[in-house]
ZAMARMAR-146498 format. One record per residue (C-alpha): y negated, z, x negated. Coordinates in steps of 0.02 Angstrom, whole numbers, plus 50000, padded with zeros to 5 digits. Layout:
% ZAMARMAR-146498
YZX ...
//
This chain:
% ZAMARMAR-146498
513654731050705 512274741850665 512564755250785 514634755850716 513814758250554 512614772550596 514084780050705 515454781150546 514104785750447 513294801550546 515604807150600 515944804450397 514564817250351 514674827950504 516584828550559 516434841850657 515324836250789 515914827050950 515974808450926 514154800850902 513864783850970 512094779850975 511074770751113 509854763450969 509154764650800 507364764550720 507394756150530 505884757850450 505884748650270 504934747450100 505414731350041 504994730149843 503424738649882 502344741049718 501564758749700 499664760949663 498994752449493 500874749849441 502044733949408 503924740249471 504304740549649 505274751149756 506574746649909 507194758550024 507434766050211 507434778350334 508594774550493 508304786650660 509924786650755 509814794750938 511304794851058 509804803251192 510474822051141 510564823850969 509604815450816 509904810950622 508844805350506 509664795150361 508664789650201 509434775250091 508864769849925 509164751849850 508074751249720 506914764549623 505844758549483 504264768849468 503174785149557 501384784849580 500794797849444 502594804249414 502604810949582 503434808749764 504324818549885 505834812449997 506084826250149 505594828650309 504234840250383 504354848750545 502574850750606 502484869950636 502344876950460 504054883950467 505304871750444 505774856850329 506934849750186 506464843350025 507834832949934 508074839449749 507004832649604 505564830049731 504014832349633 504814830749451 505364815649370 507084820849439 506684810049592 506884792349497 508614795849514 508874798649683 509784783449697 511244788649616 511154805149719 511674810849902 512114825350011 513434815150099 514474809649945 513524791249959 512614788149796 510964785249877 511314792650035 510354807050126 510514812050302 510024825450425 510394832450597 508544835250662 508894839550859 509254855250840 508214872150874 509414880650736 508784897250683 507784899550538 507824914650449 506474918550304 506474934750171 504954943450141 505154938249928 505834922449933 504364916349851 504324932749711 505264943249601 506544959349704 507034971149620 508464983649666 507214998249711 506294986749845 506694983950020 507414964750069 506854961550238 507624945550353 506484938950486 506974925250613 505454915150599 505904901650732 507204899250877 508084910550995 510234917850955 511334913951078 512544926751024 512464937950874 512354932850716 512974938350539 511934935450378 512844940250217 512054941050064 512864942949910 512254952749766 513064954649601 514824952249679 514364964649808 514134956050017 512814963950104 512884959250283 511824961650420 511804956850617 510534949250717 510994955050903 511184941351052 509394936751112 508774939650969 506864930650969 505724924750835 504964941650731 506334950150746 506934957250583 508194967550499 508324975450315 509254983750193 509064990250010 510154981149894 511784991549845 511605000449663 513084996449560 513414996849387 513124979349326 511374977049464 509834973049374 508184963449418 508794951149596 507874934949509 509054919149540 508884910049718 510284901149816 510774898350005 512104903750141 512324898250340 512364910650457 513744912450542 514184899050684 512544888450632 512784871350554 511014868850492 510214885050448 509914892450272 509134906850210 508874914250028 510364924749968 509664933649788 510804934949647 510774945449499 510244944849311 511204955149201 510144950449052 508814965049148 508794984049123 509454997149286 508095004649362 508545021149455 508115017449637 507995031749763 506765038349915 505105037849821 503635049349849 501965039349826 501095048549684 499205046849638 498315031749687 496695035649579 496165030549405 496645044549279 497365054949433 498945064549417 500325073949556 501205092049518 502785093449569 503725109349564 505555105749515 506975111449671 508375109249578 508285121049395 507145119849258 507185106049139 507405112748955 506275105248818 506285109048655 507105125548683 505945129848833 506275129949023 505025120549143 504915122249329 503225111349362 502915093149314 501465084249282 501475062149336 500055055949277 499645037749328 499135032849146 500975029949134 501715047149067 502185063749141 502015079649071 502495099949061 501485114049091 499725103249133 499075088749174 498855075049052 497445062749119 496975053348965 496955035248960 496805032248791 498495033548686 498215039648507 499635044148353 501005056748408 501115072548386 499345077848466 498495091848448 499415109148496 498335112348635 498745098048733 500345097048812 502265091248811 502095071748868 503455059848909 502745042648897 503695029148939 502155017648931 500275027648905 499005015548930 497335013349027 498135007749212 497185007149373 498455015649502 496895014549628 496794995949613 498554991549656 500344995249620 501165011949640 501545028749562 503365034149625 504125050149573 505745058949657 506845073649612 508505066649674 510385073349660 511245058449745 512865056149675 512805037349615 511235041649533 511815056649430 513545043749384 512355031749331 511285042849190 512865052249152 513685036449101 512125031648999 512005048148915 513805046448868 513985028648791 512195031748701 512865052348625 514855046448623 515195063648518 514395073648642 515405085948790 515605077248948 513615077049021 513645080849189 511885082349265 511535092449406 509915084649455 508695069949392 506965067549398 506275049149394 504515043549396 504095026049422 502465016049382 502994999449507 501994984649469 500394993249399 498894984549345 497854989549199 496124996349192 494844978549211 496114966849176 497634954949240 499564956249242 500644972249302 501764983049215 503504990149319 504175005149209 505255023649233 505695038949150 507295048149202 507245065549157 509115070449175 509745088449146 511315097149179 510375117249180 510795117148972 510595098548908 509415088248939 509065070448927 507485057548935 507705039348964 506375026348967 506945009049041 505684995249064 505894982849199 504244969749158 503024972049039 501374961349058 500034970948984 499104982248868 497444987848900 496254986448735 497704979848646 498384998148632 499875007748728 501285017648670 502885023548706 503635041748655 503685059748688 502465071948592 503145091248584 501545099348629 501475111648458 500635098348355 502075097048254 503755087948360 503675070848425 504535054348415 503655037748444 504505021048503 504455008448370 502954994948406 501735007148481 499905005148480 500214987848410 500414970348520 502264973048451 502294986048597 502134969648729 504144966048665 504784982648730 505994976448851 506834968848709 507174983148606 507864999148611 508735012748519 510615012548644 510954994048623 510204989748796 508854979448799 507294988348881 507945007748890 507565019348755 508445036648790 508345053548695 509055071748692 507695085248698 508425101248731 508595103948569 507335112248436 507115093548382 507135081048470 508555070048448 508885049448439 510585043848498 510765035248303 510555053248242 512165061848210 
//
């Protein structure tokens, strides 16, 4: 009787396997079992059905009535590290009702193939925060393809899909960069897919969060990894006009600005405009960082096509009364996951200088904001005659911490401005 039952139970949740009969079954069972310095009690069991060739493990719950200190698991661990299952609301209060819940469609009900050498396939930040500028790399961690393999992940709407070749062994890995579309922003929620012609396997697919500014993703050049250093670039593409002046060399400093004409090393931001005899400074974010103590300083002078769609289309929904922008080439400099000077947290920041030979455009856009060092950063551009300059609301106060927020276009995070002109120009300006 109880092998019929463990039979219709394992076809039900797994109809398409071959018929299971099993030879025997293991019941192990907590029968009103008390937990440690409590009064309720607790019934339940875990059957081990085994036809010889394959296994499942089936947990059933009669009666739940308290945790130890709020806590207990129900899953199963598989000894090397790697692999396992954890039934939802493990480790929360969540668990007290696993009674009335079930992967099978059996209030109370949760079973498992466990025979199997299925594949298991791991990415490299399942456990953090992608973005769309880094690399997502798939590993198979454990077991050995029998034929190849497709792994699709979706991202904002858009599959991504990659093939793991036949004999494919544990290590081997594959990777792409996720696609940059108009609606992709910071890759934050987690969920899972099965590889194709797997039952059992599951690996984190990344989905999107459109609450999060675009960051302009490209081929990055690794800038200066020293406190207070700085990288001159010499532009490839035209000059970029500012304020009325043409400028072939650029300055990125790692204290989170770039400028014209010199270097700008200082790591201590003070009231816009400065003195004439320092120079033009875009500064998404000037504060004391430590470029040599982690992170990254990125800067690229890029003409890719989705790229240059991407600012146009900002330029144009932020300066609706201007001509059609069309830029010929951008400039983007990227401060990825910087810490500050003697301190914790990172900050992930850009500025996209965007020009089409005439006009020219700057746009901040702020991806995660965790620090300021001395309580004091700020965000704006100073004209570099002592007299032109335009500072983003909140700077050199802790107001400046809720910059991903705010902004002058009505996108949270991205502050943009026009500053070919003699004056520098905010989108609200007519």
């Amino acid at each position: 009787m109880l092998l019929t039952r463990a039979a219709n139970e394992v076809s039900t949740a797994f109809p398409g396997q071959p018929t299971f009969t099993p030879m025997s079954l293991f019941i192990a069972t907590w029968l009103q079992v008390p937990p440690f310095g409590d009064p309720e009690v607790n019934t339940f069991q875990v059957v081990m059905a085994s036809d010889g060739q394959r296994s499942f493990v089936l947990f059933l719950y009669d009666d739940i009535q308290g945790t130890n200190g709020g806590r207990a698991l129900a899953g199963i661990n598989g000894g090397d590290g790697v692999r396992s299952v954890t039934v939802p609301g493990s480790l929360s209060e969540a668990i007290m009702n696993i009674t009335t819940t079930s992967n099978v469609g059996r209030p109370g009900v949760w079973m498992y193939r466990v025979d199997t050498d299925e594949p298991v396939f791991r990415l490299t930040h399942e456990q953090g925060v992608v973005t769309i500028c880094d690399e997502v790399i798939i590993e198979l961690v454990s077991g050995t393809l029998a034929f190849p393999t497709e792994i699709t992940i979706e991202i904002d709407n858009v599959l991504n899909t990659l093939t793991f070749p036949s004999g494919s062994v544990p290590n081997t890995t594959l990777s792409f960069r996720p696609t940059l579309i108009s609606n992709n922003r910071r890759l934050v929620a987690l969920a899972t897919v099965t590889p194709v012609g797997y039952i059992n396997s599951a690996i984190v697919a990344l989905f999107t969060n459109d609450s999060e500014p675009v960051l302009y993703c490209t081929s990055f050049v690794r800038g200066s990894s020293s406190t207070d250093g700085f990288v001159q670039v010499n532009l490839q593409n035209g000059p970029f006009r500012f304020l009325e002046q043409n400028y072939t060399s650029i300055f990125v400093n790692s204290n989170g600005d770039v400028s014209l004409s010199a270097a700008f090393t200082s790591f201590s931001p003070r009231v816009l405009p400065l003195a004439s005899f320092n120079p033009p400074i875009l500064a998404p974010f000037w504060s004391d960082s430590d470029a040599g103590d982690g992170g990254l300083v990125l800067y690229a002078e890029t003409q890719d096509s989705m790229l240059l769609t991407q600012a146009a289309n900002e330029v144009m929904t932020a300066f609706p009364n201007q001509p059609t922008f069309t830029p010929m080439s951008l400039f983007i400099a990227t401060w990825l996951q910087v810490p500050p000077f003697n301190g914790p947290g990172v900050n992930t920041f850009q500025v996209v200088m965007a020009s089409d030979g005439q006009r020219s455009f700057v746009i901040f856009v702020y991806d995660d904001i965790q620090w300021i060092n001395g309580g004091s950063a700020l965000a704006g551009i100073n004209g570099g005659d002592g007299v032109r300059s335009v500072t983003v609301p909140g700077s050199l106060s802790l107001s400046i911490m809720n910059i991903m927020t705010t902004s002058n276009v009505g996108r949270p995070g991205v502050w943009m401005y026009r500053v070919d002109t003699p004056d520098i120009i905010n989108p609200s300006e007519p």
